[in-house]
N, CA, C and O atoms as a GROMACS GRO file, in nm:
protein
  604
    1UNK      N    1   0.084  -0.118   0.000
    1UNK     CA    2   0.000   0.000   0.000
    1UNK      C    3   0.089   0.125   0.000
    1UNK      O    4   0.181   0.130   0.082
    2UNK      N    5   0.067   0.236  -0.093
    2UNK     CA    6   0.148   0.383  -0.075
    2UNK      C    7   0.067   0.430  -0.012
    2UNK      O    8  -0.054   0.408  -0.013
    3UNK      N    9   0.158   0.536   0.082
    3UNK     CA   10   0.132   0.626   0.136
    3UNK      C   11   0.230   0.719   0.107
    3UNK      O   12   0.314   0.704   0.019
    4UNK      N   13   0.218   0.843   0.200
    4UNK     CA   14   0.269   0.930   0.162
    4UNK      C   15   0.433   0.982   0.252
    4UNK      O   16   0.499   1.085   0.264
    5UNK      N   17   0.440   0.835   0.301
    5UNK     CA   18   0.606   0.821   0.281
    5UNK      C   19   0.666   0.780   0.146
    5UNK      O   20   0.786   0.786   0.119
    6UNK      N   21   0.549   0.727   0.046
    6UNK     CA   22   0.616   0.656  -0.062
    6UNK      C   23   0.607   0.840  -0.142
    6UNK      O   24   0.721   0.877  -0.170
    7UNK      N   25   0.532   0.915  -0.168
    7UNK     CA   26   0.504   1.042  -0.230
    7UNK      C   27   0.659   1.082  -0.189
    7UNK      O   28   0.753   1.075  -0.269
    8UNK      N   29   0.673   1.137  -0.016
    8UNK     CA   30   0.800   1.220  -0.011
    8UNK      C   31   0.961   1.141  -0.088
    8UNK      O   32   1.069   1.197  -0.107
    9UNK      N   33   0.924   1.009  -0.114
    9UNK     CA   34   1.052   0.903  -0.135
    9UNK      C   35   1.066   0.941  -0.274
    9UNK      O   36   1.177   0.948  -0.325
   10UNK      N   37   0.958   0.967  -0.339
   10UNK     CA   38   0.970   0.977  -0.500
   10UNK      C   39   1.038   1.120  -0.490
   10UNK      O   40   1.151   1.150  -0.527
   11UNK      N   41   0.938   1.207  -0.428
   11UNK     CA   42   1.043   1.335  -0.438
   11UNK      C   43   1.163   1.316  -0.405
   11UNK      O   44   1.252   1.334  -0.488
   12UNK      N   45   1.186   1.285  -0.301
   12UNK     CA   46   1.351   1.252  -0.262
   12UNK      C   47   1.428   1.212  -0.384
   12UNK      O   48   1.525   1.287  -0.400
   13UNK      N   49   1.416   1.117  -0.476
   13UNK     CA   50   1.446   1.084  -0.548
   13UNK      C   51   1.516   1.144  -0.664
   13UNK      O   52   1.629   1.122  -0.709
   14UNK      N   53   1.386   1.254  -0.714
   14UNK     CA   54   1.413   1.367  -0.814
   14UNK      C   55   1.491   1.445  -0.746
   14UNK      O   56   1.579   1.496  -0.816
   15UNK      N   57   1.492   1.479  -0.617
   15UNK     CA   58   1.595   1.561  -0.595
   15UNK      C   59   1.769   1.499  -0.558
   15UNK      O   60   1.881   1.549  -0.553
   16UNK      N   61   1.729   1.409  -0.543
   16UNK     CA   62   1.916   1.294  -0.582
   16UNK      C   63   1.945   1.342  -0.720
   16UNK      O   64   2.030   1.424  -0.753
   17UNK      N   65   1.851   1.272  -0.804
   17UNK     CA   66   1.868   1.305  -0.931
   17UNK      C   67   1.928   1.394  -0.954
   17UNK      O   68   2.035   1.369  -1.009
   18UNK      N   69   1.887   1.578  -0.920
   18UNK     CA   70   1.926   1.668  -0.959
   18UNK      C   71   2.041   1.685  -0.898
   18UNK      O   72   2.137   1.740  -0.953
   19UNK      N   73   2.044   1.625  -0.739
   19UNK     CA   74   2.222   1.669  -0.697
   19UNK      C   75   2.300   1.588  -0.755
   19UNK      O   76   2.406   1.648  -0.774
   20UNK      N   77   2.305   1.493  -0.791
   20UNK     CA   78   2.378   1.392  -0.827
   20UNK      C   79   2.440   1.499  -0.984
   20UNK      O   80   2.559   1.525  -0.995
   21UNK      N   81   2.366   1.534  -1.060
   21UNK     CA   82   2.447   1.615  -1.154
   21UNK      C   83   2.525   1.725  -1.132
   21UNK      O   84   2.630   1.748  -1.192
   22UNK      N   85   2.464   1.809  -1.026
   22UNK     CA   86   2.545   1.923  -1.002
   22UNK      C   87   2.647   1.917  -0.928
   22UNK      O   88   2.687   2.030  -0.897
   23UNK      N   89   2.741   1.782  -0.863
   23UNK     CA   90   2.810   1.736  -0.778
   23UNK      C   91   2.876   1.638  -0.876
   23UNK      O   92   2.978   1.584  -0.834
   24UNK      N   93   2.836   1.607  -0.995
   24UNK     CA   94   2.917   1.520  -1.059
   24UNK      C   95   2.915   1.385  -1.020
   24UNK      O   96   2.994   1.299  -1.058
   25UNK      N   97   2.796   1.368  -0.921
   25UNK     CA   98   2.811   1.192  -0.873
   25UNK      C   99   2.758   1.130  -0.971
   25UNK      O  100   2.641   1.148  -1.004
   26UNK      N  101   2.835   1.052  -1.028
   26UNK     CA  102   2.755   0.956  -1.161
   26UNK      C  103   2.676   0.870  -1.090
   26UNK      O  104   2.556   0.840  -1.097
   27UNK      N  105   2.807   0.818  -0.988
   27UNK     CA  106   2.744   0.672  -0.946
   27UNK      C  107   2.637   0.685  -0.865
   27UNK      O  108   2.585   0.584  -0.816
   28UNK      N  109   2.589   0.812  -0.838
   28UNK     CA  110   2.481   0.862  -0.749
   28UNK      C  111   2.344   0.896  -0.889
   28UNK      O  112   2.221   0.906  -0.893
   29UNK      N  113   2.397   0.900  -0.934
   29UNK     CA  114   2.316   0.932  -1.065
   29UNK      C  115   2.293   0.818  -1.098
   29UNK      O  116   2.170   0.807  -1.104
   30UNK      N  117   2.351   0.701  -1.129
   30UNK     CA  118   2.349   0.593  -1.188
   30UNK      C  119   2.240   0.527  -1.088
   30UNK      O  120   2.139   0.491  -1.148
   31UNK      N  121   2.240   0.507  -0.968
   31UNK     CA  122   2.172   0.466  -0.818
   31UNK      C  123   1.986   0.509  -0.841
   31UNK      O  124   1.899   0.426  -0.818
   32UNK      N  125   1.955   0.660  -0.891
   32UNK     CA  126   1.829   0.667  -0.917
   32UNK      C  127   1.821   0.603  -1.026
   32UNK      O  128   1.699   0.614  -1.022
   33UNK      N  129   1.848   0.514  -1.175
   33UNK     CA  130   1.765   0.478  -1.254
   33UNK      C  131   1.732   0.349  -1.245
   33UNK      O  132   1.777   0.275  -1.158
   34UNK      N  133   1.664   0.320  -1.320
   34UNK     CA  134   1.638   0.166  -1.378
   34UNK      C  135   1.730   0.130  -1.487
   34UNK      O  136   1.789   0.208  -1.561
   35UNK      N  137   1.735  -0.013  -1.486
   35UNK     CA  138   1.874  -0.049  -1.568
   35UNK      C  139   1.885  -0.019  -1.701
   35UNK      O  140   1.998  -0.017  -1.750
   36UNK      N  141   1.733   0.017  -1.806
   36UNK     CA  142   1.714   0.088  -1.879
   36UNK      C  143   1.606   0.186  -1.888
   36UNK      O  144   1.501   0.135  -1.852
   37UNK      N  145   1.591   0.324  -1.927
   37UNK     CA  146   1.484   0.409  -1.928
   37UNK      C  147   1.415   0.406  -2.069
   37UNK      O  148   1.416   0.331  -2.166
   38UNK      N  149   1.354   0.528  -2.033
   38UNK     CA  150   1.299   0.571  -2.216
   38UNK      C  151   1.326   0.720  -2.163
   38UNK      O  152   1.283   0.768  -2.058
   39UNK      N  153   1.393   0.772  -2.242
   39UNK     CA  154   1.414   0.909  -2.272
   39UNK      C  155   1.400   1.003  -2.389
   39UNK      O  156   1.438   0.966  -2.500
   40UNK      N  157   1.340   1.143  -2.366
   40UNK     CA  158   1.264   1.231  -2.411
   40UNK      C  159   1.358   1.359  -2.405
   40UNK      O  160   1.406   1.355  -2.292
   41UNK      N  161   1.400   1.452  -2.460
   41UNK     CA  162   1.441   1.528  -2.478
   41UNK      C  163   1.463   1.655  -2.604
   41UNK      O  164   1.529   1.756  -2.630
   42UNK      N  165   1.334   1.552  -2.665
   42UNK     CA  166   1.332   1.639  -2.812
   42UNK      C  167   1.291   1.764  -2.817
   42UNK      O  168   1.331   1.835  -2.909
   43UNK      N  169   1.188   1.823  -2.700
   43UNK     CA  170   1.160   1.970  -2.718
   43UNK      C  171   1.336   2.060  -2.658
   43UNK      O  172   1.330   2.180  -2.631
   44UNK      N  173   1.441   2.001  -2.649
   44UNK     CA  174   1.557   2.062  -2.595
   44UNK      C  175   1.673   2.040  -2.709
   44UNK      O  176   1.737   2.131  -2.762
   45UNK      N  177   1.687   1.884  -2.739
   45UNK     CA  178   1.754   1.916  -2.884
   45UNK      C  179   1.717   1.892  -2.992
   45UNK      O  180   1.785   1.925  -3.089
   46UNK      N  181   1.576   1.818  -3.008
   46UNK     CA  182   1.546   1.812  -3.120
   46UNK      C  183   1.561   1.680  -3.173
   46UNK      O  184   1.543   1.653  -3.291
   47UNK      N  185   1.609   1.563  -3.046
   47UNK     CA  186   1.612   1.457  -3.141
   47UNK      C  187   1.553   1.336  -3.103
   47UNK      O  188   1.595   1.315  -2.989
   48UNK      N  189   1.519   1.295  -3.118
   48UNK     CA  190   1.426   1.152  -3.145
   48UNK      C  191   1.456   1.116  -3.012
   48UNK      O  192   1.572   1.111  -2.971
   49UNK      N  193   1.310   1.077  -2.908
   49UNK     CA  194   1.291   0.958  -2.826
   49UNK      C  195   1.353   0.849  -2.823
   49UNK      O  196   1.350   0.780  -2.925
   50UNK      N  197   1.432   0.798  -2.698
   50UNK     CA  198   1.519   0.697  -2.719
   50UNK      C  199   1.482   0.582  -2.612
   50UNK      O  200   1.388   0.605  -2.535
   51UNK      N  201   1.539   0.483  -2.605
   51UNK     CA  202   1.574   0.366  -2.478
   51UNK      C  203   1.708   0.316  -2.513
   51UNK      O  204   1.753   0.280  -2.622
   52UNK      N  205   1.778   0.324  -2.358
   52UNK     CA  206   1.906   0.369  -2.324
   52UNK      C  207   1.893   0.297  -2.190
   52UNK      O  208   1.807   0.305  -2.102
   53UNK      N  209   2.017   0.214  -2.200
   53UNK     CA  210   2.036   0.144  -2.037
   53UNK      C  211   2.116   0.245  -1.997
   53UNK      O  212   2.192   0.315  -2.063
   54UNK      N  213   2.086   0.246  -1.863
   54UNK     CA  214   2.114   0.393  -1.757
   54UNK      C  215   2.283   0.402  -1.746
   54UNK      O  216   2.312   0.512  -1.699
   55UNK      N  217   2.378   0.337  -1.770
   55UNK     CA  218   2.529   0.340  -1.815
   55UNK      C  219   2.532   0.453  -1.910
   55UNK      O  220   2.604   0.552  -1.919
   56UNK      N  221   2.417   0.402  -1.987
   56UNK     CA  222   2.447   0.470  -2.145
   56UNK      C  223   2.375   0.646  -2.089
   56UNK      O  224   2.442   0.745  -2.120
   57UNK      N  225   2.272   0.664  -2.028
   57UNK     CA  226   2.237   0.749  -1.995
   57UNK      C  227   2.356   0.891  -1.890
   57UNK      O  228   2.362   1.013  -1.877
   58UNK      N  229   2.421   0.778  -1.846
   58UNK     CA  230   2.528   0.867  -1.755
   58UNK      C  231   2.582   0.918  -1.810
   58UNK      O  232   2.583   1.040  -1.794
   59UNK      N  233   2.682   0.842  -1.931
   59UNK     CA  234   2.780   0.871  -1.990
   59UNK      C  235   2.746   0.987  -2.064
   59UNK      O  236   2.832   1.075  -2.070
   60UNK      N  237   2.615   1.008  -2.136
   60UNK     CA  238   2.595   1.110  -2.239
   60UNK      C  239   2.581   1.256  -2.123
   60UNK      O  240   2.610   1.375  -2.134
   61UNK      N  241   2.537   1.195  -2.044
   61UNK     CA  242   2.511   1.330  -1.930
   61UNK      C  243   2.655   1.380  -1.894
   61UNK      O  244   2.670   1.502  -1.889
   62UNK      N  245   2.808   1.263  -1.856
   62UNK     CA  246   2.921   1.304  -1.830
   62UNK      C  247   2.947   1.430  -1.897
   62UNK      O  248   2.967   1.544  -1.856
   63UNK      N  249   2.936   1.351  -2.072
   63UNK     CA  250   2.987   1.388  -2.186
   63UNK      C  251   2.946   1.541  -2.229
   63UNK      O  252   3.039   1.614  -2.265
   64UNK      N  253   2.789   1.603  -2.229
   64UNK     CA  254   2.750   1.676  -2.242
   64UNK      C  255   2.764   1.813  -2.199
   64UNK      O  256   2.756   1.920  -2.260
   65UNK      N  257   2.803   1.764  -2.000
   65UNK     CA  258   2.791   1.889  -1.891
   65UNK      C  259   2.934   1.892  -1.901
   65UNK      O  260   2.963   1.994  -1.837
   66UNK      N  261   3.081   1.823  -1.959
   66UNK     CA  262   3.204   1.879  -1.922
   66UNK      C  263   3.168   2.023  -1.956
   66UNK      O  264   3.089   2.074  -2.035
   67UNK      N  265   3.289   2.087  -1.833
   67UNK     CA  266   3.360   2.209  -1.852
   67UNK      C  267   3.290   2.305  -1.814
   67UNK      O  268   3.327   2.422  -1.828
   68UNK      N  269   3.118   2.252  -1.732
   68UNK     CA  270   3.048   2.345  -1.687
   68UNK      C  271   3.013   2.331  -1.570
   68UNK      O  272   3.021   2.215  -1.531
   69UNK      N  273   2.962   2.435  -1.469
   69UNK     CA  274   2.929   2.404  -1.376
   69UNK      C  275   2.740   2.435  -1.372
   69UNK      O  276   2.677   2.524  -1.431
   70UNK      N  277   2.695   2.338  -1.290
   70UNK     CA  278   2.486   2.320  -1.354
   70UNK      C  279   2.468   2.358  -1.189
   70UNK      O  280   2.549   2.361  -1.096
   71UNK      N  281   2.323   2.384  -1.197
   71UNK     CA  282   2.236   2.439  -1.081
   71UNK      C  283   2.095   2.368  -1.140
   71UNK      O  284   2.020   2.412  -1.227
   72UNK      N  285   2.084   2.223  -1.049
   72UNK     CA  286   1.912   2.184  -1.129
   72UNK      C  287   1.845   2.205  -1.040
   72UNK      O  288   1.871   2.144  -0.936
   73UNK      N  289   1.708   2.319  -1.041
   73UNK     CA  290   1.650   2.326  -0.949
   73UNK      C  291   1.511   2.261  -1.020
   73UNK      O  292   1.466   2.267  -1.134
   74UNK      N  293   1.458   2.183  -0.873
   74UNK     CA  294   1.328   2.150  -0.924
   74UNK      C  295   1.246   2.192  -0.774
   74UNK      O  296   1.281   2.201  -0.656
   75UNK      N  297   1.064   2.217  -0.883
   75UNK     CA  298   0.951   2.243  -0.795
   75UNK      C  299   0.864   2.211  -0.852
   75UNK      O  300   0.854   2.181  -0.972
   76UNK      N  301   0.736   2.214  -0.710
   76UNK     CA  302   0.602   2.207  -0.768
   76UNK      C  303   0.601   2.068  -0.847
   76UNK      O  304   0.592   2.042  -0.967
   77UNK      N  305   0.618   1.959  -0.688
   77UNK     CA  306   0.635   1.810  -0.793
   77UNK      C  307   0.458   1.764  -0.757
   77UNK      O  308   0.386   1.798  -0.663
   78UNK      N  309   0.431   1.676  -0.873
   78UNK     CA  310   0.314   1.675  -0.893
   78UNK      C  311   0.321   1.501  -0.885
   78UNK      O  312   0.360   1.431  -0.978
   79UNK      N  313   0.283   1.458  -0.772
   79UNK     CA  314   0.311   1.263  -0.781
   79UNK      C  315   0.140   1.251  -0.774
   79UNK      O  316   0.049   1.308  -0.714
   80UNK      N  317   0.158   1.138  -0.877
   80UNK     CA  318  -0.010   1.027  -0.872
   80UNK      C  319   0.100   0.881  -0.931
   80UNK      O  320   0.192   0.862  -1.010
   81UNK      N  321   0.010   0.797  -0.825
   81UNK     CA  322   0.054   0.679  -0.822
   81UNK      C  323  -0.029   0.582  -0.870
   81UNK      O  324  -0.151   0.589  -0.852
   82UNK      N  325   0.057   0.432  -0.968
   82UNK     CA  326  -0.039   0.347  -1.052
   82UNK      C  327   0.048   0.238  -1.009
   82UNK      O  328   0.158   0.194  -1.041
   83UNK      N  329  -0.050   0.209  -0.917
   83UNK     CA  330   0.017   0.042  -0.923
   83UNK      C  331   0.142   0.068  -0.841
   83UNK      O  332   0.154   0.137  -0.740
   84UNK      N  333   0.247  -0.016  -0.919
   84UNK     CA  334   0.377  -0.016  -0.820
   84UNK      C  335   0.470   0.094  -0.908
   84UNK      O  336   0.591   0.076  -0.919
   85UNK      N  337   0.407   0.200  -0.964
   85UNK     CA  338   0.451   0.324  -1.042
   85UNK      C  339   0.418   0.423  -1.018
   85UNK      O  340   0.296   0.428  -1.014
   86UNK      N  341   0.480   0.544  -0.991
   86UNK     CA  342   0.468   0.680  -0.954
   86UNK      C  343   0.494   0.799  -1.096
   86UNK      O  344   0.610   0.803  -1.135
   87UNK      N  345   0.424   0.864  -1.149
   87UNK     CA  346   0.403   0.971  -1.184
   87UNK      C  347   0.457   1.104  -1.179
   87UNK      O  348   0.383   1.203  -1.179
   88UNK      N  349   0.584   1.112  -1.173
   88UNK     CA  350   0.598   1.274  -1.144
   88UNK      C  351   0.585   1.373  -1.221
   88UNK      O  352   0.646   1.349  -1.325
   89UNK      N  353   0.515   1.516  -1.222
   89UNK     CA  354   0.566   1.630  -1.288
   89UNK      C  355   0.574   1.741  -1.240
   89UNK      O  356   0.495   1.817  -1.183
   90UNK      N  357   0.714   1.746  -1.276
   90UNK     CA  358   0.753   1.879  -1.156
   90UNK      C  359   0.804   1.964  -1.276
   90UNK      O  360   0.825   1.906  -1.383
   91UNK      N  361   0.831   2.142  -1.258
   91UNK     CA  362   0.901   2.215  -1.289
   91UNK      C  363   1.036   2.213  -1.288
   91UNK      O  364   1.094   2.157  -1.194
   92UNK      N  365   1.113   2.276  -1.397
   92UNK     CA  366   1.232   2.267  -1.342
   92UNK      C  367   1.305   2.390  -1.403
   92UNK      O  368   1.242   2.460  -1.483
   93UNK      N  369   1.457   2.428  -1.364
   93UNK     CA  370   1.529   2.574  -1.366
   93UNK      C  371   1.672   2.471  -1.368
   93UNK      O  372   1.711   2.384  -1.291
   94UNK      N  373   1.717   2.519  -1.475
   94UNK     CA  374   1.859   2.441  -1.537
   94UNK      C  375   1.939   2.550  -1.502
   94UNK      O  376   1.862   2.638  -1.539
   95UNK      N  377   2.051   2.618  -1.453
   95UNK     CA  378   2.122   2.695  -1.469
   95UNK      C  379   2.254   2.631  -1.560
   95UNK      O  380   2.257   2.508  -1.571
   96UNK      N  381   2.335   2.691  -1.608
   96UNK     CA  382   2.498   2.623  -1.674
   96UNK      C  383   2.567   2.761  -1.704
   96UNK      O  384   2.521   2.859  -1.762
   97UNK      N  385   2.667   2.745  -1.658
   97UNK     CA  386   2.772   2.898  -1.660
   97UNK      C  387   2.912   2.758  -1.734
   97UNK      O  388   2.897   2.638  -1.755
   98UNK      N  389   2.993   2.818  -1.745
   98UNK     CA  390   3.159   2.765  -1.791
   98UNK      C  391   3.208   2.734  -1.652
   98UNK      O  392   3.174   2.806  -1.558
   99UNK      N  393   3.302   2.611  -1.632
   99UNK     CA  394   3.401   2.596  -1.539
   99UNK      C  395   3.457   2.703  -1.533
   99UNK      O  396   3.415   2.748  -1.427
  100UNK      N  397   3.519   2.768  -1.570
  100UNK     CA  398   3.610   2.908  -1.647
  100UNK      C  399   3.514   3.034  -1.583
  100UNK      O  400   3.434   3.110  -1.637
  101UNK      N  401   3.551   3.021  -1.475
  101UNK     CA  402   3.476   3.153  -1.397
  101UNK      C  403   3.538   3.336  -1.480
  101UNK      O  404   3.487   3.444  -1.453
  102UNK      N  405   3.635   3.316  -1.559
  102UNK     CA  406   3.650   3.410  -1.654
  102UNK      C  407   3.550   3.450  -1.775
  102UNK      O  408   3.526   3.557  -1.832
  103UNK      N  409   3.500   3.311  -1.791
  103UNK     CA  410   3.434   3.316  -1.922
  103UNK      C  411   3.277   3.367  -1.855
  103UNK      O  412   3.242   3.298  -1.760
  104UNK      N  413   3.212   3.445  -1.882
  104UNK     CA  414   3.091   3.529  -1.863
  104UNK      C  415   2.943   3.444  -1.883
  104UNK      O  416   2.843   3.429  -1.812
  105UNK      N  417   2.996   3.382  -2.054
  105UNK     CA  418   2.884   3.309  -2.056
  105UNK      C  419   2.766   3.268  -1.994
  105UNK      O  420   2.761   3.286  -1.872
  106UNK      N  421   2.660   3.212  -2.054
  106UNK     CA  422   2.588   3.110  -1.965
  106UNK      C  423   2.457   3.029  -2.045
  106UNK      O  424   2.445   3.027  -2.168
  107UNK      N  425   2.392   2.983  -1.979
  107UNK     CA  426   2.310   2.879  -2.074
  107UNK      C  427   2.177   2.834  -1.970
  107UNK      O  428   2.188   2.716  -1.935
  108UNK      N  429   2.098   2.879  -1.933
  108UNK     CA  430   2.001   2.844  -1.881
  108UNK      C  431   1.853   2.776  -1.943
  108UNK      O  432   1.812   2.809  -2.054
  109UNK      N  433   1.803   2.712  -1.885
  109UNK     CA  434   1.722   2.621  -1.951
  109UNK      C  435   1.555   2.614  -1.856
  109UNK      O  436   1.554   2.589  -1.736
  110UNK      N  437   1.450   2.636  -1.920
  110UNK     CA  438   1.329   2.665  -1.809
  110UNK      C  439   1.238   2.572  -1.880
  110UNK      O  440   1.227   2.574  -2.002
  111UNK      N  441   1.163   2.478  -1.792
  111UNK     CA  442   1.018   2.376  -1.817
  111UNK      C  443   1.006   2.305  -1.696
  111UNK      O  444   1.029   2.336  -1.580
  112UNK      N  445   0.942   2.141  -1.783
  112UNK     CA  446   0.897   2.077  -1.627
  112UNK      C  447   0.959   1.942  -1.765
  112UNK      O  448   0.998   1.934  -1.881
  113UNK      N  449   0.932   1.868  -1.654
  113UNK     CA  450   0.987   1.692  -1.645
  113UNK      C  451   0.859   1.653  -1.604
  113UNK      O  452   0.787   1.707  -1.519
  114UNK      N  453   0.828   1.513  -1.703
  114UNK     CA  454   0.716   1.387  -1.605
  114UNK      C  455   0.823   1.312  -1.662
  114UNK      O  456   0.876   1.304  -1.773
  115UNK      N  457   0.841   1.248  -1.523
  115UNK     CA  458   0.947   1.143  -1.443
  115UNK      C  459   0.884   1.015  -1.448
  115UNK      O  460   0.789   1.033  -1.371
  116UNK      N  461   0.874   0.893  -1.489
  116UNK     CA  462   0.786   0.784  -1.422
  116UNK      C  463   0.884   0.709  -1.378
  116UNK      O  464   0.980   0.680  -1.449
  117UNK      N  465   0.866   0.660  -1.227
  117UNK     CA  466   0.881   0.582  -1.158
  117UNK      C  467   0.843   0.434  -1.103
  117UNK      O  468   0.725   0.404  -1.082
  118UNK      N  469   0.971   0.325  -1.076
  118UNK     CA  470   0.912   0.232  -1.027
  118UNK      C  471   0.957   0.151  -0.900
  118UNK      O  472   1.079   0.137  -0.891
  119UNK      N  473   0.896   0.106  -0.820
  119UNK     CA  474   0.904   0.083  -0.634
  119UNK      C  475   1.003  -0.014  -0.672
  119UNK      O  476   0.976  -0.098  -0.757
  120UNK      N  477   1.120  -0.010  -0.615
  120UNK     CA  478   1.200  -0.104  -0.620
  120UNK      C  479   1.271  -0.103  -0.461
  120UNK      O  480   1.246  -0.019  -0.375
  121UNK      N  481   1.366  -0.221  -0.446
  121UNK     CA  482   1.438  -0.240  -0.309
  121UNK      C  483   1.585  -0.194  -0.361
  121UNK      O  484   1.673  -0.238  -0.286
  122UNK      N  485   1.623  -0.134  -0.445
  122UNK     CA  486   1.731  -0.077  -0.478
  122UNK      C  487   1.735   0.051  -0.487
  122UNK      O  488   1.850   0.088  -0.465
  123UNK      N  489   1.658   0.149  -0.510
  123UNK     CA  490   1.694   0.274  -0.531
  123UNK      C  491   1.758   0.338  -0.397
  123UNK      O  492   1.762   0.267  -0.295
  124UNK      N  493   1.810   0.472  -0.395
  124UNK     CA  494   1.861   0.560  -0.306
  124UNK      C  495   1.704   0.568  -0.214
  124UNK      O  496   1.744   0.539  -0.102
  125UNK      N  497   1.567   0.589  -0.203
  125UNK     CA  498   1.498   0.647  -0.139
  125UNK      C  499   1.337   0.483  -0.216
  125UNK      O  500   1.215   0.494  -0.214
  126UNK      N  501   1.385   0.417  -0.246
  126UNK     CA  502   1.293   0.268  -0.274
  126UNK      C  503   1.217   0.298  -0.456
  126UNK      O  504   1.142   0.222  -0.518
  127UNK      N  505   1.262   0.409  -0.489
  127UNK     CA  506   1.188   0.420  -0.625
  127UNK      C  507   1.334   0.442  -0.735
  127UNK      O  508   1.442   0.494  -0.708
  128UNK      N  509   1.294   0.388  -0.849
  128UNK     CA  510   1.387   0.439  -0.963
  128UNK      C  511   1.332   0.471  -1.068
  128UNK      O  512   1.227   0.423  -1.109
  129UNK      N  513   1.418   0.583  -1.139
  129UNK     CA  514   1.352   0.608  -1.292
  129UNK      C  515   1.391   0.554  -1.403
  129UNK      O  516   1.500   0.542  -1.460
  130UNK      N  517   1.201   0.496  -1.444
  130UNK     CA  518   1.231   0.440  -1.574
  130UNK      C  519   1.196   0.504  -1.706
  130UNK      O  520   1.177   0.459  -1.819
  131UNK      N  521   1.193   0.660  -1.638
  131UNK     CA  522   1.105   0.732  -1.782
  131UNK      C  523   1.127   0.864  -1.745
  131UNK      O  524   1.106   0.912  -1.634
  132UNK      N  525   1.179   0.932  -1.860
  132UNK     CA  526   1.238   1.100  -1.825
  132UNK      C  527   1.164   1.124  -1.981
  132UNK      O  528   1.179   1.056  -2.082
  133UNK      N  529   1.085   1.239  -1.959
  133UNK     CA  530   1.040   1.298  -2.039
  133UNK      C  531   1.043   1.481  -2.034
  133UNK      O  532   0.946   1.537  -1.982
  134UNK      N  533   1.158   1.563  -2.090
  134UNK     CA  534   1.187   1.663  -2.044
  134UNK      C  535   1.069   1.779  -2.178
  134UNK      O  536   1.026   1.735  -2.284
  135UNK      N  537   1.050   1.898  -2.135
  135UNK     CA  538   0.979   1.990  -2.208
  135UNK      C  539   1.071   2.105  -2.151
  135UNK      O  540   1.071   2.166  -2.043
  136UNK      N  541   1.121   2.110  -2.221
  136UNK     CA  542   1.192   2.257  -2.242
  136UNK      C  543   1.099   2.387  -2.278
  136UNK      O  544   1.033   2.352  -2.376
  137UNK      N  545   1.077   2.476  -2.254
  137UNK     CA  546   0.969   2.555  -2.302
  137UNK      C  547   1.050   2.706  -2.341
  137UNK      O  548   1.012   2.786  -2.426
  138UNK      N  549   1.162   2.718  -2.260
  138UNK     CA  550   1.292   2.850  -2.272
  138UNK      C  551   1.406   2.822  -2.243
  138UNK      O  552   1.442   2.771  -2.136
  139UNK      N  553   1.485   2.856  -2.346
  139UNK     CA  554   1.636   2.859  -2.304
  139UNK      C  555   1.654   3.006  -2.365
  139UNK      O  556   1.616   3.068  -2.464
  140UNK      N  557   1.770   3.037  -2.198
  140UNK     CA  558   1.849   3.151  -2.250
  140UNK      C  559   1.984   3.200  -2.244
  140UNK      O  560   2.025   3.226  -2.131
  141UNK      N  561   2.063   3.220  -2.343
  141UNK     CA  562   2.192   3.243  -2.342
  141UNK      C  563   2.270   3.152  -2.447
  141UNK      O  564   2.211   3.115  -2.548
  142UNK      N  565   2.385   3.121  -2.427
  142UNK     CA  566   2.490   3.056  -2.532
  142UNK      C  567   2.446   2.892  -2.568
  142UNK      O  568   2.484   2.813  -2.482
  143UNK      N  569   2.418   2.870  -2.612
  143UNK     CA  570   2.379   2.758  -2.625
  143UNK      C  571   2.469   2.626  -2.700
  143UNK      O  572   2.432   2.518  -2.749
  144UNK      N  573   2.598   2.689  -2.684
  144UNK     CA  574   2.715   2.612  -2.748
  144UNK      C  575   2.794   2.525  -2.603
  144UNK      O  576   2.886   2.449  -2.570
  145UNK      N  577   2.714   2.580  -2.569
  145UNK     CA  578   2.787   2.562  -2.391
  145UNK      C  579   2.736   2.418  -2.372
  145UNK      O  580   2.804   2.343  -2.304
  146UNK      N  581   2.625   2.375  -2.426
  146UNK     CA  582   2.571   2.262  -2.343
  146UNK      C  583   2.658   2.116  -2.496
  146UNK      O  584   2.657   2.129  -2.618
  147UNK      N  585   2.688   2.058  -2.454
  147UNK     CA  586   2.736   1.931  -2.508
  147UNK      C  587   2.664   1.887  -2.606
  147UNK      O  588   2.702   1.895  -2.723
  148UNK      N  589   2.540   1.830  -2.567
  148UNK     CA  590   2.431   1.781  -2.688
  148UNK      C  591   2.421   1.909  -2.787
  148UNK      O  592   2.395   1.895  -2.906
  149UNK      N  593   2.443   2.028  -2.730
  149UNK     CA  594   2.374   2.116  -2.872
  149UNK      C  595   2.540   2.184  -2.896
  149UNK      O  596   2.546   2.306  -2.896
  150UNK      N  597   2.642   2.123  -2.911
  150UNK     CA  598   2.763   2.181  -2.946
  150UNK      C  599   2.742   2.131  -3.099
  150UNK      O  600   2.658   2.048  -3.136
  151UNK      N  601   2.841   2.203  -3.185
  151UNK     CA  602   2.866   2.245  -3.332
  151UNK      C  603   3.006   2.154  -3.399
  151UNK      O  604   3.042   2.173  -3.515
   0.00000   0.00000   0.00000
């Protein structure tokens, strides 16, 4: 039966998620998913819906954020639960400036995420993600900065 220790666990979750990038913990990153997801990101670069075992998911995230430093803030999480699956959609506030505290730049990114989740005895907080579906709705600033949309 959920209750709403299982609600605050899912949040907990998304918010690992987000520290886990801005701290560079992969293996903390790696800890919230499922061994493969489905991932969404086309309203951000434009490219095709994928499924990706969560290795493969890290690595592109390594690959993408070098050389920057990120701020993921998330709010306003929205959980409904199905079964032994949780629902999230929360808002979210991307910040990205340059490692290179010289360089001025920056690259910020504004929408929401539905997250789906599933109850497991492995995650950091008992849930993992098996479904990232991001909506970008504004980005503002350099946009060469972010990895996936480099030239």
């Amino acid at each position: 039966m959920l209750n709403r220790s299982d609600h605050d666990n899912v949040v907990r979750t998304i918010h690992e998620f987000c520290r886990a990038f801005d701290q560079r913990d992969w293996t903390g990153l790696r800890r919230c998913l499922a061994a493969s997801l489905d991932t969404d990101y086309s309203s951000f670069r434009g490219t095709p819906a994928a499924r990706m075992t969560a290795d493969e998911f890290v690595a592109q995230r390594r690959s993408g954020l070098a050389g920057l430093v990120t701020q993921h803030l998330s709010l306003n999480h929205l959980v409904t639960f199905t079964g032994e699956r949780a629902h999230c959609r929360f808002d979210f506030v991307i910040h990205r400036w340059p490692s290179d505290t010289s360089d001025s730049r920056f690259f910020h990114t504004f929408g929401y995420y539905e997250i789906v989740l599933h109850h497991t005895a492995d995650g950091p907080d008992l849930w993992a993600i098996e479904s990232i579906t991001q909506h970008a709705l504004r980005s503002e600033g350099s946009s060469e900065l972010h990895g996936a949309l480099r030239q």
